[in-house]
C-alpha positions in Angstrom: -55.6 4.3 -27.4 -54.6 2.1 -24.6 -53.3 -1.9 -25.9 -55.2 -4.7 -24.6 -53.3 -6.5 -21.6 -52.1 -9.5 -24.4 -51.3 -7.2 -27.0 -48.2 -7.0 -28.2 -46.3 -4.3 -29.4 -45.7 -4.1 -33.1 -43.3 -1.8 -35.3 -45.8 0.8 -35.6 -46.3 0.7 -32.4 -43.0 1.6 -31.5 -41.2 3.3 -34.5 -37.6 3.3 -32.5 -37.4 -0.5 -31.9 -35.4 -1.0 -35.1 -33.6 2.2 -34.9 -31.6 1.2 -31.6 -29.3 -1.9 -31.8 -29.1 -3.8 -29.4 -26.0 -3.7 -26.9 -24.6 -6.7 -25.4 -24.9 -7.2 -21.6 -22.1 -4.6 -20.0 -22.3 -5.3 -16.4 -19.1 -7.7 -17.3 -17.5 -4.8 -19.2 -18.5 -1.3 -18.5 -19.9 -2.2 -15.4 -16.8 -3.5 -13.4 -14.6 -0.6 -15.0 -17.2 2.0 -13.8 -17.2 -0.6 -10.0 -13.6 -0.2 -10.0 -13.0 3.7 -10.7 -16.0 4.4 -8.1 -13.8 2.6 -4.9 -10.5 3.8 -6.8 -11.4 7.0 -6.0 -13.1 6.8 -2.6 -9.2 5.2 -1.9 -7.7 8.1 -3.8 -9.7 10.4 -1.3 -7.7 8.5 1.4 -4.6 8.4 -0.4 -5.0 12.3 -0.4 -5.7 12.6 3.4 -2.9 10.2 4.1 -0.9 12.2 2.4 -1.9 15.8 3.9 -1.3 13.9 7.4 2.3 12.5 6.4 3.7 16.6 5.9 1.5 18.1 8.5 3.0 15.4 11.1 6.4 14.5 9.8 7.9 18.1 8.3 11.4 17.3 9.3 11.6 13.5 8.2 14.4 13.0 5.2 13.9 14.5 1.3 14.1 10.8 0.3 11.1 10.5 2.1 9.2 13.2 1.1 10.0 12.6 -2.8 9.0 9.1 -2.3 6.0 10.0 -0.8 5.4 12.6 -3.6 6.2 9.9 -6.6 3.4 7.7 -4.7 0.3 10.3 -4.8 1.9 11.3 -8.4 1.6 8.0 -10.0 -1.5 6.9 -8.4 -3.2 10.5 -9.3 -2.0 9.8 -13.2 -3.6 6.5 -13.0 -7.1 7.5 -11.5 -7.1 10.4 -14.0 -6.3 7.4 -16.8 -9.3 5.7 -15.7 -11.5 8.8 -15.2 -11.0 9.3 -19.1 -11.3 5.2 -20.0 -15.2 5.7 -18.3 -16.0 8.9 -19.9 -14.7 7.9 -23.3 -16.7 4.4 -23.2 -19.8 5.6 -21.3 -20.3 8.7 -23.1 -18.3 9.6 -26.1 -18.7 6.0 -27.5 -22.2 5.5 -26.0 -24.3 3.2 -28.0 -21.0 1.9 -29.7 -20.7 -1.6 -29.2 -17.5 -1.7 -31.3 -15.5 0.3 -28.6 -15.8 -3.1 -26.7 -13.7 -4.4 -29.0 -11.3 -2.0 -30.2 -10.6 -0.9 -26.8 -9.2 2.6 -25.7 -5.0 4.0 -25.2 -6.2 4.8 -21.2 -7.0 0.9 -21.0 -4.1 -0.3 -23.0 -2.1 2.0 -21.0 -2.9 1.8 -17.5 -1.4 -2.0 -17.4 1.9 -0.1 -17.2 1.0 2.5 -15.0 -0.5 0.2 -12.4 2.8 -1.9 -12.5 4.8 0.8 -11.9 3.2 1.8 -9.0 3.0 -1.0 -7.6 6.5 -1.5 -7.5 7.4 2.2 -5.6 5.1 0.6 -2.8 6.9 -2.9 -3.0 10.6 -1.1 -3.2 9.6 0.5 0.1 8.6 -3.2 2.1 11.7 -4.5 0.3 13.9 -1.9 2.2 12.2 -2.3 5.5 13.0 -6.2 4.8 16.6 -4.8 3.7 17.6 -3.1 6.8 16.8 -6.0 9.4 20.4 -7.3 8.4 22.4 -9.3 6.1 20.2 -12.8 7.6 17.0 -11.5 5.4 18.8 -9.9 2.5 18.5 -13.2 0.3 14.7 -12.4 0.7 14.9 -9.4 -0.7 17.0 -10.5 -3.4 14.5 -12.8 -4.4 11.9 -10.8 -4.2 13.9 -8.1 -6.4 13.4 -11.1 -8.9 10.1 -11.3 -8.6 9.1 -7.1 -8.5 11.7 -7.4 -12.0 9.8 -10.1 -13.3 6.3 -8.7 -12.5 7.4 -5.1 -14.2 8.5 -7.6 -17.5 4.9 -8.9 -17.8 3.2 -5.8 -17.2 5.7 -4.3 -20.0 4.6 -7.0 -22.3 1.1 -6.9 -21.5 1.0 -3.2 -22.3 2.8 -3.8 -26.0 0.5 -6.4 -26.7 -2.6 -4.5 -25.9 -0.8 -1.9 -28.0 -0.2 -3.8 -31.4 -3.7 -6.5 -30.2 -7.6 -4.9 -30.1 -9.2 -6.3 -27.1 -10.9 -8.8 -28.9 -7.3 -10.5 -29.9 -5.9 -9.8 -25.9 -7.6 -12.7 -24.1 -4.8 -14.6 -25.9 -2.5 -12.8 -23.5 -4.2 -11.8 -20.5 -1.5 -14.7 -18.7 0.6 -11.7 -19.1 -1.5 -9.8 -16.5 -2.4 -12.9 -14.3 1.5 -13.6 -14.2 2.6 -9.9 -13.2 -0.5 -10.3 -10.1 1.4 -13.6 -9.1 4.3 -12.1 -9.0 3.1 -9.6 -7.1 1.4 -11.9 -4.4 4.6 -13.7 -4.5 6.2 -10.5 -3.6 4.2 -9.7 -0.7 4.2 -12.8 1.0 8.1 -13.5 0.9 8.7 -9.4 2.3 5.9 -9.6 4.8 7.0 -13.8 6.0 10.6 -12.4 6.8 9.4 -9.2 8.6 7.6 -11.2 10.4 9.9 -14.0 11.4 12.7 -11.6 12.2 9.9 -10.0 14.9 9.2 -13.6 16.2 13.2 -14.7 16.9 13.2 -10.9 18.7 11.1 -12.0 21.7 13.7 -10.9 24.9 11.1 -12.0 27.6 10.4 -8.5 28.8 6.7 -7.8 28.7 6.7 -4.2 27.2 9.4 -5.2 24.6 7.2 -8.7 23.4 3.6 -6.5 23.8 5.5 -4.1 21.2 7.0 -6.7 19.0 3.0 -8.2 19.3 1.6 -5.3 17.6 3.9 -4.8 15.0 3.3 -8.4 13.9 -0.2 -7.5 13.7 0.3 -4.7 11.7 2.6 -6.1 9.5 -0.3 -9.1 8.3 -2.9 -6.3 8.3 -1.2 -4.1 5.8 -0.2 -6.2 3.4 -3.6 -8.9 3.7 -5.7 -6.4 1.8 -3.2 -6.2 -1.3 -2.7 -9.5 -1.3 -6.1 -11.1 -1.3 -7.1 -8.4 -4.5 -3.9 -9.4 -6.3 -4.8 -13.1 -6.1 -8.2 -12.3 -6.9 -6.6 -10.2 -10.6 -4.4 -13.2 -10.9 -7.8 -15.6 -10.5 -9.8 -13.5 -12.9 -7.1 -12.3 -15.8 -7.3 -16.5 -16.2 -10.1 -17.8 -15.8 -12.6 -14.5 -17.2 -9.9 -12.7 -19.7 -12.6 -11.4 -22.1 -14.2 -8.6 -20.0 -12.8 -6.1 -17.6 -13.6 -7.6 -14.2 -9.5 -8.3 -13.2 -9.3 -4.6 -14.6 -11.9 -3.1 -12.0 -10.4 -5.3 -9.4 -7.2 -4.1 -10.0 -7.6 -0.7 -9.6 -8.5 -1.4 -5.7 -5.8 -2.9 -5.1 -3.4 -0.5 -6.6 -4.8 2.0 -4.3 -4.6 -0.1 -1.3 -0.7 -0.5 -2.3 -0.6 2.9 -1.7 -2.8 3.5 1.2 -1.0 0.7 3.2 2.5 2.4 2.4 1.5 5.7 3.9 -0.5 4.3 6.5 3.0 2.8 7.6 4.8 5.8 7.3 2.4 8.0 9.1 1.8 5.0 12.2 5.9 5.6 13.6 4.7 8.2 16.1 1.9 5.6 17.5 4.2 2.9 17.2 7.1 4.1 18.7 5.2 5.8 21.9 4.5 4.1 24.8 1.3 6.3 25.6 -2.0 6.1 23.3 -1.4 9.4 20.7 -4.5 11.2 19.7 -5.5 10.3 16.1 -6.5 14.0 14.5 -5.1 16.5 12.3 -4.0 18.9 15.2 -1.4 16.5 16.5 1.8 18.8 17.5 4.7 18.2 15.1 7.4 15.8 15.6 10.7 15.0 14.3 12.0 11.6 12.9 15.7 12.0 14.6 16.6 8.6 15.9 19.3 10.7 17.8 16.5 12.4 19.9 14.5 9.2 20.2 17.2 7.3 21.6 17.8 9.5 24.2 14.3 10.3 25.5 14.6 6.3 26.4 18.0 6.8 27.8 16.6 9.5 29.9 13.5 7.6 30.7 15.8 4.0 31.5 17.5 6.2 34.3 14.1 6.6 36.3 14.1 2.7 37.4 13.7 1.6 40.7 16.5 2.9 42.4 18.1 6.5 43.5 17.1 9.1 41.9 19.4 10.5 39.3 19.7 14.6 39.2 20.5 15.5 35.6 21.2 18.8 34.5 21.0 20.1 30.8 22.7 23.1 28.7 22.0 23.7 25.1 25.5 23.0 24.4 26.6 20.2 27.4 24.6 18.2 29.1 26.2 17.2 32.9 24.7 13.8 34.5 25.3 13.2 38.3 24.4 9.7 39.1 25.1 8.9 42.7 26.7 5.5 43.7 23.9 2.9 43.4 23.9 -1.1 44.6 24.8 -3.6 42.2 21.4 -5.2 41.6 20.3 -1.4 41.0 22.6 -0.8 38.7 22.3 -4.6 37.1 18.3 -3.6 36.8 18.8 -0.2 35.1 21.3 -1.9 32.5 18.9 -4.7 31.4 16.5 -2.0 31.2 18.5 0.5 29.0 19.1 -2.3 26.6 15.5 -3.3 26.3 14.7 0.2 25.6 17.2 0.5 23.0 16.1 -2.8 21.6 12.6 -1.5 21.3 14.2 1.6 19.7 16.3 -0.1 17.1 13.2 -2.2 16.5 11.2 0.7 16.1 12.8 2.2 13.4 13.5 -0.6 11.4 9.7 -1.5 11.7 8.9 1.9 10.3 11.6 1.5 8.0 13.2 5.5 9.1 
């Protein structure tokens, strides 16, 4: 029999209203973690493509390379697999247990340490790009060795406390997290500033060389933005919200973007260091990473200035150059040419970090 429209319901009416407590509001808690894992592993998606595309496209670059590359998509696969379990074990073997939200779970407790370290394999790779510009920005990257040591201390801590703490004692120490995020930031902006102000003081006047060093600054701000804007916003969170998980979902973004933005770099050198638009697919023909072969495809193409023609002949073993006698503005022309080329070479591959 149907209630009347002010009726209301009573425990007969309703025999389970007593029988289910109720749960606090989880959109704070449960909510973000499940937020965060959901983009985690769209990224991890694109961590994996990015991946694919670095050995389909690079298959002769360096072992160092590749392992690095390896350790990358290995750490960042165990910590979306740690957060795959964290969701399962709170949204469904704990379901209903309001408890769990403060006793907390080893995949949350861990995954502090996990994050931290891979963070730092992407930060160690900006920190030799920053390294190999010359012994001018090498004070940079021994402060920022500083910071990465100091941000992989907190994170340590943090994880030990969650350890011996339940998560309704770890808001006392959640600066430990929001200190390890500043660090990071702090990171970021000193490696990424001194990229960027070596490209600045590069400028030689010559239009192609400046258009190139242009684009690189561009790219430099663009891949490190993204990290940095969802590290401030963990370090913003972990202090002013430390009771729920919101700095947690956040984080997980922006430990795939970390990774994302390292391969991104490693798998842009062919784009970067070609002077013709390159197709962006998977069937792109395979290249090699040999600076020796590089730097003579610009010889080669430095010796087609405006001038006589130059007849070169090559043998698998010798290569015989004829260069007929030229005039002395020709041949002042086609030396300031050869050295901007190898200038945008050398810049090139310190860009890319190869």
């Amino acid at each position: 029999m149907a209630l009347p429209p002010n009726a209301t319901d009573s425990p007969l009416s309703n025999p389970l209203a007593g029988a289910i407590p109720k749960l606090p509001a989880l959109d704070n808690s449960y909510g973000a973690m499940l937020l965060g894992t959901s983009f985690g592993l769209m990224l991890y998606g694109l961590t994996l493509h990015q991946t694919y595309r670095y050995f389909r496209l690079y298959p002769r670059d360096l072992a160092l390379f590749k392992g690095f590359v390896v350790s990358i998509v290995t750490m960042e696969t165990l910590h979306t697999v740690i957060w795959m379990i964290a969701c399962y074990h709170f949204l469904i073997t704990d379901y209903f247990n309001a408890t769990s939200l403060l006793t907390g779970h080893w995949t949350v407790k861990l995954n502090v340490a996990v994050t931290g370290v891979a963070n730092l394999l992407c930060q160690l790779f900006y920190a030799r790009r920053v390294f190999l510009l010359g012994p001018k920005s090498r004070w940079v990257v021994a402060i920022a060795a500083g910071t990465m040591t100091a941000c992989l201390g907190f994170d340590i801590g943090a994880t030990v406390e969650a350890f011996k703490l339940s998560l309704a004692q770890f808001p006392r120490f959640s600066w430990l997290v929001s200190a390890a995020y500043g660090c990071a930031v702090v990171t970021d902006v000193l490696l990424t500033g001194a990229l960027i102000r070596v490209l600045l003081r590069s400028r030689t006047g010559f239009k192609r060389t400046d258009s190139t060093l242009d684009m690189l600054i561009v790219y430099s701000v663009n891949t490190g933005l993204l990290t940095s804007i969802t590290g401030l916003l963990v370090f913003v969170f972990a202090l002013i919200l430390p009771g729920n998980y919101i700095y947690a979902g956040i984080s997980i973004v922006n430990a795939k973007l970390y990774a994302n933005s390292v391969l991104a770099v490693l798998n842009s050198r062919r784009s970067l260091s070609s002077s013709t638009r390159v197709v962006d697919d998977f069937e792109m023909y395979p290249t090699t990473s040999s600076r020796a072969q590089r730097s003579q495809a610009a010889t080669v193409d430095t010796w087609h200035c405006n001038g006589p023609q130059v007849s070169v002949s090559l043998h698998p073993t010798i290569a015989a150059v004829k260069v007929p006698a030229a005039p002395d503005f020709a041949r002042a022309s086609a030396s300031s040419e050869e050295k901007d080329s190898q200038r945008k070479t050398d810049l090139m591959d310190i860009a890319s970090a190869v």
